[in-house]
C-alpha positions in Angstrom: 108.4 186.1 220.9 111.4 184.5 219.1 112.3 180.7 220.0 116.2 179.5 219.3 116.8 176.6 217.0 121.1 175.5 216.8 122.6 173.1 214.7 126.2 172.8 214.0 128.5 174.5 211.3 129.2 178.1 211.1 126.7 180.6 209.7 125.0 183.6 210.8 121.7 183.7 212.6 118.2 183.8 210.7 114.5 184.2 210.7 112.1 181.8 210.0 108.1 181.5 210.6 105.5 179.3 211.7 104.8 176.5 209.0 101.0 177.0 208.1 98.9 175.0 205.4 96.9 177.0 202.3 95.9 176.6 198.7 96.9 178.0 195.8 95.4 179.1 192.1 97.7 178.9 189.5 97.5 181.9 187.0 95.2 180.9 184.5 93.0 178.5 186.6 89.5 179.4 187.4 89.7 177.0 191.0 92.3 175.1 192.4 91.6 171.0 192.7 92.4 169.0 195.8 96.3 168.3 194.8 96.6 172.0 194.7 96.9 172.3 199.0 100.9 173.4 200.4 102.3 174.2 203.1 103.5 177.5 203.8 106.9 179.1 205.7 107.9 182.3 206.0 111.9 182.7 205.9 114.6 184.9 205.6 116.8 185.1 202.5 119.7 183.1 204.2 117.3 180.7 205.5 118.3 177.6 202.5 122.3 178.3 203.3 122.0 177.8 206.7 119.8 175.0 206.6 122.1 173.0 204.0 119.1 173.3 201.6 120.6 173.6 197.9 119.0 175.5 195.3 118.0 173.3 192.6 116.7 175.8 189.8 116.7 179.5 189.3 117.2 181.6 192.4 116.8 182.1 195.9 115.6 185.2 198.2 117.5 188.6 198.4 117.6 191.5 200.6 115.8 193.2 197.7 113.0 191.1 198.3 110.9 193.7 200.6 107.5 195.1 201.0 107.8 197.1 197.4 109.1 194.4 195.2 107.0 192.4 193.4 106.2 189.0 195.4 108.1 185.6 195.0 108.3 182.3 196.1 110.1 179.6 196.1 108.8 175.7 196.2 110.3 172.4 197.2 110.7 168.7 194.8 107.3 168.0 195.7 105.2 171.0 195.0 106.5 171.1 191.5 105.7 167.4 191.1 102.1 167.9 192.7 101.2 171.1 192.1 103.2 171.6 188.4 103.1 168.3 186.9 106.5 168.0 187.5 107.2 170.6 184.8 109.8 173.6 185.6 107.6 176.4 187.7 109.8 178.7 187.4 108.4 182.3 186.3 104.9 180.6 186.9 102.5 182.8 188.8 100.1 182.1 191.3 98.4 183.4 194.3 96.2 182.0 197.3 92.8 183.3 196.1 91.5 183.3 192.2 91.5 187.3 192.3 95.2 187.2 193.1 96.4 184.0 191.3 99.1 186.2 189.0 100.6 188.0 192.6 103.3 185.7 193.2 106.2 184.9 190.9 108.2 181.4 191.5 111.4 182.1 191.2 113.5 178.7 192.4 113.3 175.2 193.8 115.3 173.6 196.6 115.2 170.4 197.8 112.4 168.4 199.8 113.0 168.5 203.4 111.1 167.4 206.2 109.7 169.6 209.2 106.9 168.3 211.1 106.9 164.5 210.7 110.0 161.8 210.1 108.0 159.4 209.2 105.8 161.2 206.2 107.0 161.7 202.9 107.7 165.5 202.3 105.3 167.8 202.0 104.7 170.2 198.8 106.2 173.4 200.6 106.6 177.1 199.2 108.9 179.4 201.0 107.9 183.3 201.2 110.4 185.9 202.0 109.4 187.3 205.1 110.3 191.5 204.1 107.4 190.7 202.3 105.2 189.6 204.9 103.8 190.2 208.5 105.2 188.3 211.2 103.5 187.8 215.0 106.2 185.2 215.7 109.7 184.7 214.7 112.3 181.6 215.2 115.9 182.3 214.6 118.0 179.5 213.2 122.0 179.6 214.2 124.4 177.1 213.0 127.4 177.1 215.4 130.9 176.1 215.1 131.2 174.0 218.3 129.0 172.4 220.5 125.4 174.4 219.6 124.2 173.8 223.5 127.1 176.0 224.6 126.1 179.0 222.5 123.1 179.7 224.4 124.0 182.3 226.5 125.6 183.7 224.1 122.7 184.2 222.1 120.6 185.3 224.9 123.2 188.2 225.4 122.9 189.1 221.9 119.2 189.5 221.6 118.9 191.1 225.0 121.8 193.6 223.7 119.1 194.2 220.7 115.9 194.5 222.6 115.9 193.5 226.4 111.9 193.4 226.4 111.8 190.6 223.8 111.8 187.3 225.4 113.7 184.1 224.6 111.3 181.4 224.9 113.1 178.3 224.4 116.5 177.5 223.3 116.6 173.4 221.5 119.0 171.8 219.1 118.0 170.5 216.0 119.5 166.6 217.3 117.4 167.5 220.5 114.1 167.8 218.4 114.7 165.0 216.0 115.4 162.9 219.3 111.8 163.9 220.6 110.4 162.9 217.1 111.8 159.5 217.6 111.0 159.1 221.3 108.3 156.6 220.9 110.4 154.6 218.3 113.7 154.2 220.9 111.1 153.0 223.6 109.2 150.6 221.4 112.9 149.1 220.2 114.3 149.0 223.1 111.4 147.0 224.8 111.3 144.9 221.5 115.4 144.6 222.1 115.2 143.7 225.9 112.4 140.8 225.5 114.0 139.7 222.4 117.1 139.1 224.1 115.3 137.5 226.6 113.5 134.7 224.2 117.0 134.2 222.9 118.3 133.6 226.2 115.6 131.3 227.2 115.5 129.4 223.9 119.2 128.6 224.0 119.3 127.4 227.6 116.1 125.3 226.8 118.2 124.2 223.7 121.2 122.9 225.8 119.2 121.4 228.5 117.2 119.7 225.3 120.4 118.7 223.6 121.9 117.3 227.1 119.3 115.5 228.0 118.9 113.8 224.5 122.9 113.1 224.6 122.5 111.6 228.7 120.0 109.1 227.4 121.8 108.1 224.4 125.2 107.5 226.1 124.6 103.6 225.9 124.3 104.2 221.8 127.2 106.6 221.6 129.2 104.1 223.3 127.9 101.2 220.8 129.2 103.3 217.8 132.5 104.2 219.7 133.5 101.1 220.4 132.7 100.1 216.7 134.9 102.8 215.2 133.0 105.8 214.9 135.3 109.1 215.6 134.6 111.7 218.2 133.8 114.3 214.8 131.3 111.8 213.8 129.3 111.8 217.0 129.9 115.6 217.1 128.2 115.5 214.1 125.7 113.6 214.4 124.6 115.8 217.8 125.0 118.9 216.4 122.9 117.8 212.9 119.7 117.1 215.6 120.4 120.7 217.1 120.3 122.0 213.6 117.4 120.1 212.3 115.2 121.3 215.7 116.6 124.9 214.6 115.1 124.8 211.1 111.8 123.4 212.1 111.8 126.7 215.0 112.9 128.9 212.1 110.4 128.0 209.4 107.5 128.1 212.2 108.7 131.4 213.5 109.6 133.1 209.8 105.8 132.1 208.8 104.9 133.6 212.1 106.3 137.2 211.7 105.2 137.4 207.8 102.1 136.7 209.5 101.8 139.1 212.1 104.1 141.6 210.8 101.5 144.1 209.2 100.5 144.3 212.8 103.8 146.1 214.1 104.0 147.8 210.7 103.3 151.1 211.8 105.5 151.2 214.6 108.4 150.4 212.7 110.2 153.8 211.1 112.3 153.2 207.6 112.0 149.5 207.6 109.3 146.4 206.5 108.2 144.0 208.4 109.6 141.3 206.3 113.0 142.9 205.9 115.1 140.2 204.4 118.5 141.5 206.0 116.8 141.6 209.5 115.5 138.1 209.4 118.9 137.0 208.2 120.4 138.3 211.0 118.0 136.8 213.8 118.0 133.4 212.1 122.0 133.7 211.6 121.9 134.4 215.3 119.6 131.7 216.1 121.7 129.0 214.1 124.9 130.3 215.8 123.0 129.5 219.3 122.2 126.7 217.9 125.2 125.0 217.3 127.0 126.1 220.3 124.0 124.4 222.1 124.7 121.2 220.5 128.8 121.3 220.1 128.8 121.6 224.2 126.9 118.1 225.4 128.3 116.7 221.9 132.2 117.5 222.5 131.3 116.5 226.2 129.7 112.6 224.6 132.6 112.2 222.5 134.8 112.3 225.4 133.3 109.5 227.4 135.1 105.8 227.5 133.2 103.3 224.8 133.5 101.0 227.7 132.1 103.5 230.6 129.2 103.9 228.0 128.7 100.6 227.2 128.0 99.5 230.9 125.5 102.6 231.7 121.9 102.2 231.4 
């Protein structure tokens, strides 16, 4: 029962297996020890081309890979650091019990690639041709030249013209599955996006009404130093410079805070630290920015007002 996976670029349809877990014995070995586990897929000989995986060492699979040539594999960046000592495997033997640990040759390495988890690192992985194995479930892999969603009936039409009683389960794009992989991460961000905002929004309209009220009260003393030759920069200074001083005591409380509780949100963040120093640049840059427009308004509004208007209000 074949699925359909599409990506884009143009390349020929191909078979791949289920991904399934084993061990292996290394010729030579009497057991294997924990490090020794991989994963295990089952592909066809274009399966690396199509997939953009390049061949880092010896060879890949070939249509003369079937049922009566002698078994190979080949293994991925991290099985040959795990599983080899990081040591070229290629013409190494091994096999997944100790009675057949010479059956299978490795005969290249491609590089690591993730299948099941975006987050993990990836997996040691050995590919197996699959002429030399038996399949009870296939999923073909087709890069397409245009849109991939578009090519679906197509591809239903070509595997009904091949056999009509095999059924097509489902049909996905590769963007469509890495989108489901980072479903909880988009909702958790954009909930963290949309209260953020909010807190931004509330703590610079609490700044102005802050900085407003602190310039209303001091109109009398504005008017004092007006009258006695200060500019309207210096007062704009000097109301701005409080904004900026209440903005670094909120910062330094707020930076402690998130080193604090960061380790908390730590695994709900994907390819980022919860101390990431370019992200807290960015909020405090943000914050100072709020900041200063918070103060400049009432400020530029103070240093507008007649010394002698000022001087006479209580």
């Amino acid at each position: 029962m074949p699925g359909v996976r599409a990506a884009t670029a143009s390349q020929p349809a191909l078979l791949s297996g289920g991904v399934s877990t084993t061990r292996i014995y290394l010729e030579g070995r009497a057991r294997p020890d924990d490090r020794n586990g991989i994963n295990r897929v089952v592909v066809a000989e274009n399966f690396f081309e199509a997939m953009g995986l390049p061949l880092l060492a010896g060879r890949a699979f070939s249509a003369s890979d079937g049922q009566t040539a002698p078994k190979v594999a080949v293994v991925n960046q991290t099985a040959v650091q795990r599983n080899f000592d990081g040591k070229s495997p290629i013409g190494l033997r091994f096999g997944q019990s100790f009675e057949t640990s010479g059956e299978i040759e490795i005969v290249g390495v491609v590089r690591d690639a993730k299948y099941n988890s975006l987050r993990d690192a990836a997996p040691a992985t050995m590919y197996v041709p699959y002429r030399q194995q038996r399949l009870a479930a296939m999923t073909f892999e087709l890069r397409t030249a245009s849109d991939p969603a578009g090519a679906t009936s197509a591809v239903r039409e070509a595997i009904r013209r091949i056999d009509p009683n095999v059924p097509m389960l489902r049909v996905t794009t590769q963007s469509e599955q890495i989108e489901r992989r980072f479903a909880q991460e988009k909702i958790f961000a954009q909930a963290c996006a949309l209260f953020g905002g909010l807190a931004v929004l509330i703590a610079s309209i609490g700044l102005f009404g802050l900085m407003s009220y602190s310039v209303a009260r001091r109109t009398n003393e504005i008017g004092i130093r007006m009258a006695l030759g200060a500019d309207r920069s210096a007062v704009v200074g000097m109301v701005v410079g409080e904004s900026m001083r209440l903005i670094a005591v909120g910062l330094a409380i707020g930076l402690a805070a998130v080193l604090a509780a960061g380790r908390f949100v730590a695994s709900l963040l994907f390819d980022l630290a919860p101390g990431d120093p370019w992200t807290l640049a960015g909020a405090a840059g943000l914050l100072i920015a709020l900041a200063a427009i918070a103060g400049y308004l009432p400020a530029r509004t103070a240093s507008r007002v007649d010394p002698m208007v000022a001087l006479r209000s209580e």
